[in-house]
C-alpha positions as CSV (number, residue, x, y, z in Angstrom):
1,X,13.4,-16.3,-11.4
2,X,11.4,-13.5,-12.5
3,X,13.3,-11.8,-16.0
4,X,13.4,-8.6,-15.3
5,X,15.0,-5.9,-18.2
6,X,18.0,-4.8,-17.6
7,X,17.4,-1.2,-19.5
8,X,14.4,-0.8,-17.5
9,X,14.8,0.9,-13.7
10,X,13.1,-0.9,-10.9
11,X,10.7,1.4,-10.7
12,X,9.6,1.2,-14.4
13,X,9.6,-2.5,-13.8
14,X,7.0,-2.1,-11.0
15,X,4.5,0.2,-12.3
16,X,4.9,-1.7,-15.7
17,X,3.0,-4.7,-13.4
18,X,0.8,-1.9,-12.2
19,X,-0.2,-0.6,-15.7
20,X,-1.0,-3.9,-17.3
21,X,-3.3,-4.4,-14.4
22,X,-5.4,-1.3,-15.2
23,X,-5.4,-2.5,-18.9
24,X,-6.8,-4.7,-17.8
25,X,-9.9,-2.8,-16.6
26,X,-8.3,-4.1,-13.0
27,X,-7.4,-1.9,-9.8
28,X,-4.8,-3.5,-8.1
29,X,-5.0,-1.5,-5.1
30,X,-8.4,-2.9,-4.7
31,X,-7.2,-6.6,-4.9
32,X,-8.0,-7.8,-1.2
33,X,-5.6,-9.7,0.7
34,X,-5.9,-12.4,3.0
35,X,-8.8,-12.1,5.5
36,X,-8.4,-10.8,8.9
37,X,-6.2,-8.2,8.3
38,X,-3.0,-10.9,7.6
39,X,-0.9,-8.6,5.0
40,X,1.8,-10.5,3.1
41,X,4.8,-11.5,5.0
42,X,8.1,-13.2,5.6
43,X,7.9,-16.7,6.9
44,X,11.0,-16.8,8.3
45,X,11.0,-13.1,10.5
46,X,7.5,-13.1,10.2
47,X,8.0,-9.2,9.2
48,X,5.2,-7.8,7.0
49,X,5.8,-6.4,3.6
50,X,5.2,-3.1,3.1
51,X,5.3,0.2,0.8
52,X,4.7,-1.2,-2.9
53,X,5.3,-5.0,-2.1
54,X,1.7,-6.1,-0.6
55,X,0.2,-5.0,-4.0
56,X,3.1,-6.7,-6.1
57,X,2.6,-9.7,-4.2
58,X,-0.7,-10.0,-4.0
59,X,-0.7,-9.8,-8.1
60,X,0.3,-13.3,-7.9
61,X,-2.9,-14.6,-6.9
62,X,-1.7,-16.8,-3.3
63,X,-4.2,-17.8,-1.0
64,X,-1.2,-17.5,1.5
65,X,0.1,-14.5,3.2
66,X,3.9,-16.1,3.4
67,X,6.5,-15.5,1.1
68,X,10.3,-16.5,1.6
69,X,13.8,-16.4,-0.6
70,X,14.8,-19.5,-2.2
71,X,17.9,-19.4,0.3
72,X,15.7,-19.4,3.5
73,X,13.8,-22.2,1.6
74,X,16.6,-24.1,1.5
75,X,18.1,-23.0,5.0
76,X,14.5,-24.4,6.5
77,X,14.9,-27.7,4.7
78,X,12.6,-26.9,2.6
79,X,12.5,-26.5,-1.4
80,X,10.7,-24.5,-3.9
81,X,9.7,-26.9,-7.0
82,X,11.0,-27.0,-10.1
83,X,9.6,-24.4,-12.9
84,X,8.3,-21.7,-10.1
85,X,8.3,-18.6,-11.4
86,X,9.6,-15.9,-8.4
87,X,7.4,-12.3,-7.7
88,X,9.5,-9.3,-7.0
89,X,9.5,-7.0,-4.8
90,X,11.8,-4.0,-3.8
91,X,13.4,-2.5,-0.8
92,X,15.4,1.1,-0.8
93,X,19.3,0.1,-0.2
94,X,21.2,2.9,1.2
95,X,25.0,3.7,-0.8
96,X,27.7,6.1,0.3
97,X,28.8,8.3,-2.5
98,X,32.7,7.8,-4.2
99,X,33.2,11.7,-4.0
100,X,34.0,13.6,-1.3
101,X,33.9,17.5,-1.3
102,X,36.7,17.8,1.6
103,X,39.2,14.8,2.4
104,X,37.9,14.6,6.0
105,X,34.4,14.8,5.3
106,X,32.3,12.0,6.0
107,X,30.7,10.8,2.3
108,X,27.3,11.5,1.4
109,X,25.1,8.9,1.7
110,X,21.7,8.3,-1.0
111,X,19.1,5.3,-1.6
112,X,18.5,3.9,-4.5
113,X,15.5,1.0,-5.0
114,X,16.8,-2.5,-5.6
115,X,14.7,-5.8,-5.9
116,X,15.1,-9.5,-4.6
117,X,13.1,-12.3,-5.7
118,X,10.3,-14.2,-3.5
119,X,8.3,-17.6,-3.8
120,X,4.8,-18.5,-1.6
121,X,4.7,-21.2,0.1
122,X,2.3,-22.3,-2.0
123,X,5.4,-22.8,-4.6
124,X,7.6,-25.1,-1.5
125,X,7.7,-28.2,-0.3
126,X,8.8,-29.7,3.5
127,X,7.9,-25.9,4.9
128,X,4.7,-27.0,6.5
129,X,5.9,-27.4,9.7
130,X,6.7,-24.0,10.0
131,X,3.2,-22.3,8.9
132,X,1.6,-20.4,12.0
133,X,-2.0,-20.8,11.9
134,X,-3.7,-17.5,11.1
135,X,-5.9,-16.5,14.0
136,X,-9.5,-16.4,13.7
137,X,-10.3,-12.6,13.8
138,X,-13.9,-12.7,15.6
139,X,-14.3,-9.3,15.3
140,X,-17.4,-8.5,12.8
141,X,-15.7,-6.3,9.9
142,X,-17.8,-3.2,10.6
143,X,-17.4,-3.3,14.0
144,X,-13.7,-3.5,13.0
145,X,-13.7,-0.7,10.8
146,X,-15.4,1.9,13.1
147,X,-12.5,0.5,15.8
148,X,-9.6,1.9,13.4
149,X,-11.5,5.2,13.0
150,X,-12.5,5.2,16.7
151,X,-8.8,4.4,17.6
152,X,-7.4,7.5,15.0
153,X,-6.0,9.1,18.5
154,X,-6.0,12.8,17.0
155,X,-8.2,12.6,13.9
156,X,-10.4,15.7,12.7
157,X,-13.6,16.8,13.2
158,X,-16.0,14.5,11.5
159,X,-19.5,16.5,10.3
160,X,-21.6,13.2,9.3
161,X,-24.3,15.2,7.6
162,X,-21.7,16.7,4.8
163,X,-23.9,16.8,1.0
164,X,-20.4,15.3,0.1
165,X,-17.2,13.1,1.3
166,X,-14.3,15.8,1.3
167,X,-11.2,17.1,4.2
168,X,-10.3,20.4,4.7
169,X,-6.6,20.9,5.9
170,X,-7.6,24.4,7.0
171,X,-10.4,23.3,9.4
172,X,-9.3,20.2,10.2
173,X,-12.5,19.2,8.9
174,X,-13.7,15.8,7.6
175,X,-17.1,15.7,5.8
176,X,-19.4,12.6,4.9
177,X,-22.8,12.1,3.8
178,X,-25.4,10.5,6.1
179,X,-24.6,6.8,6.6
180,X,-28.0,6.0,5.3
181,X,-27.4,7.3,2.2
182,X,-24.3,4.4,1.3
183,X,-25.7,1.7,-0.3
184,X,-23.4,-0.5,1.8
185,X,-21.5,-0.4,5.3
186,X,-18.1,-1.2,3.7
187,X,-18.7,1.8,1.2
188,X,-19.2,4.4,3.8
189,X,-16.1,2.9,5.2
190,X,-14.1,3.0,2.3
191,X,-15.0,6.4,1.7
192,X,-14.3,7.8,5.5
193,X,-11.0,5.4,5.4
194,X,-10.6,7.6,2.2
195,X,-10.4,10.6,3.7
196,X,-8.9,10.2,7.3
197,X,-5.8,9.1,5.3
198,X,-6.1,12.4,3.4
199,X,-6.7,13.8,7.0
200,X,-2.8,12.2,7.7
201,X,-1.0,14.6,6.0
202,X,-1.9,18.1,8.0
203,X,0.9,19.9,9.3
204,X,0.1,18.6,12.7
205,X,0.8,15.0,11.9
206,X,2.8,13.7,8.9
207,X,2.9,17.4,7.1
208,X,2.6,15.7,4.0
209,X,3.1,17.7,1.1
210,X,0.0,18.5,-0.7
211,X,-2.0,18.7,2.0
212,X,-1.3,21.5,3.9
213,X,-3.3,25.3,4.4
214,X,-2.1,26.0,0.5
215,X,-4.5,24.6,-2.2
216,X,-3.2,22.2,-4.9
217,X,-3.9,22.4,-8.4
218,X,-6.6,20.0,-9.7
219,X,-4.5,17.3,-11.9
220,X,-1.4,18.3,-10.4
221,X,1.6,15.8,-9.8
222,X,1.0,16.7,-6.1
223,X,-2.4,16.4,-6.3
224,X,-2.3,13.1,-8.1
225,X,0.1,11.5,-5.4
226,X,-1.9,13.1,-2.8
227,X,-5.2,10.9,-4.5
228,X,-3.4,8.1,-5.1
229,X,-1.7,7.9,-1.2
230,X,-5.4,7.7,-0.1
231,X,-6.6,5.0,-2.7
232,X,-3.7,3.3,-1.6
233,X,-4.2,4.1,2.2
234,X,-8.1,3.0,2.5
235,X,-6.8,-0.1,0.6
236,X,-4.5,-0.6,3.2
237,X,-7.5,-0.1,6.5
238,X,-10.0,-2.0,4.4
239,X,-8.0,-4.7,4.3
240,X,-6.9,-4.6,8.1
241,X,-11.0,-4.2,9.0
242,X,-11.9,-7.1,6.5
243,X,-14.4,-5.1,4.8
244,X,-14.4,-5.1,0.7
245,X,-12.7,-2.0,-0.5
246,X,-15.6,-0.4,-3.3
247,X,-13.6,1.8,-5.3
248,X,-14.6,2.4,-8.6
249,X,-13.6,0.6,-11.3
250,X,-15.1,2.5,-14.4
251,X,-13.0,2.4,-17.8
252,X,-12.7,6.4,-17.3
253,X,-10.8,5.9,-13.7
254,X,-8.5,3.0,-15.3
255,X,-7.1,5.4,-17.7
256,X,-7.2,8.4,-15.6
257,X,-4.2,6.3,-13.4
258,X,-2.7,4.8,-16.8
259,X,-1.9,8.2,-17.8
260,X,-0.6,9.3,-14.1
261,X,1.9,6.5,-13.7
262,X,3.0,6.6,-16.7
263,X,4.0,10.1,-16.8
264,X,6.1,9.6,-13.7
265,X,7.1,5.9,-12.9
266,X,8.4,6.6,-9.4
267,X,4.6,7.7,-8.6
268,X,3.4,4.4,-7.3
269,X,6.5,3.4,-4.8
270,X,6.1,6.5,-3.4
271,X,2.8,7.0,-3.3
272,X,2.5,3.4,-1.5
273,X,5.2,4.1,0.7
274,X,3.4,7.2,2.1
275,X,0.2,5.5,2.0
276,X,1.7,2.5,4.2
277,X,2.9,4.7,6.6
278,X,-0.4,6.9,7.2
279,X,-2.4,4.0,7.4
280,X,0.1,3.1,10.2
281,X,-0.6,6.4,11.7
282,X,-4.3,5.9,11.6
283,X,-4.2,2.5,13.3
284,X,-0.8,3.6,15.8
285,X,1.5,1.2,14.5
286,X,3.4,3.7,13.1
């Protein structure tokens, strides 16, 4: 199993993954997953991972999307071999509060984040049998990509001749440069994927804060979740279209994030969390 400090909170746990990652002069949110638009998920419900957990999984370097616990290993017949090392991942368990303010008052209830321990199936033995085969996706990736923007039901105004890519929560305005001036399909894509998920979080769909008719500061806490939900969020569509996600990957932007998560270590689980679900909202799955 994966040792994990006791002294340490999940959440410093995770972005402590995160951060030796960018040390590395690695984004991990740019880490592509399994082609096709297959995210990580359970073999046994066949459930995808979400919030945090596709990036801590696909830290592990898998080629498959499947992961299971060593007791539904063993429930399937199968067995995960001896010296695997397990890759955590984390869910919010809901808890009812000891105190009560009046004697009939229902207790308070409050989430805390937990983890549990997964292996690939790359790790098992005897679980063949109960692989699905991955479906071909025979949709070109740029033909899939301008799908997910085409099927955004209520997304902004687009202006295609902007000098710059940028949203404006108090037009409802999306701007991007001329296509011709990307050097490559999946980077105009990456960029507008960008964007619509900043586009997400106007008051007339997820009213996310820091996005609303109020400026936030540059460098902000808000305005750093607020970048990283849409680093996270493109990510999340690039993957789904297939296309390669070009975020940059200079020394500068590395420890521009080092510095953010580690001056708040719940930054990343929530920033993925709200990323996941307005990447949901872009492609109605919410």
């Amino acid at each position: 199993m994966e040792t994990v400090d006791r002294k340490q909170t999940v959440y410093d746990i995770v972005t402590a993954k995160i951060c030796d990652e960018l040390e590395k002069g690695t984004v991990p949110w740019q880490r592509p997953w399994v082609g096709g638009g297959q995210m990580p998920a359970n073999l046994i419900t066949k459930r995808p991972y979400s919030g945090i957990n596709p990036l801590l999984l696909s830290l592990s370097g898998y080629a498959s999307p499947f992961w299971l616990t060593y007791k539904q290993a063993a429930a399937a017949g199968g067995q995960v071999r001896k010296g695997e090392k397990s890759t955590l991942v984390v869910f919010y368990a809901k808890l009812e509060s000891k105190t009560r303010t009046k004697k009939d008052e229902a207790p308070e209830t409050f989430s805390i984040l937990r983890y549990y321990n997964l292996f690939n199936i790359g790790q098992c033995d005897n679980l063949d049998a109960l692989v699905p085969v991955l479906a071909e996706n025979d949709t070109p990736p740029i033909e899939a990509a301008e799908s997910i923007v085409a099927g955004y039901s209520d997304k902004p105004t687009i202006d295609g001749n902007a000098g710059a890519a940028w949203y404006s929560p108090n037009l409802d305005l999306l701007g991007m440069p001329a296509r011709e001036t990307f050097t490559s399909a999946d980077g105009y894509y990456s960029t507008l994927f960008h964007e619509c998920i900043h586009s997400t979080g106007h008051v007339s769909r997820l009213d996310r804060k820091g996005v609303g008719t109020k400026a936030v500061g540059y460098g902000s806490a808000t305005y750093s979740k607020e970048e990283l939900i849409a680093e996270l969020g493109a990510a999340f569509l690039c993957a789904e279209a297939g296309i390669e996600n070009t975020i940059e990957q200079s020394a500068a932007y590395c420890a521009s994030w080092l510095q953010a998560l580690r001056g708040d270590s719940k930054l990343i689980v929530s920033a993925a969390s709200g990323a996941g679900r307005a990447a949901r909202y872009i492609t109605g799955k919410a």
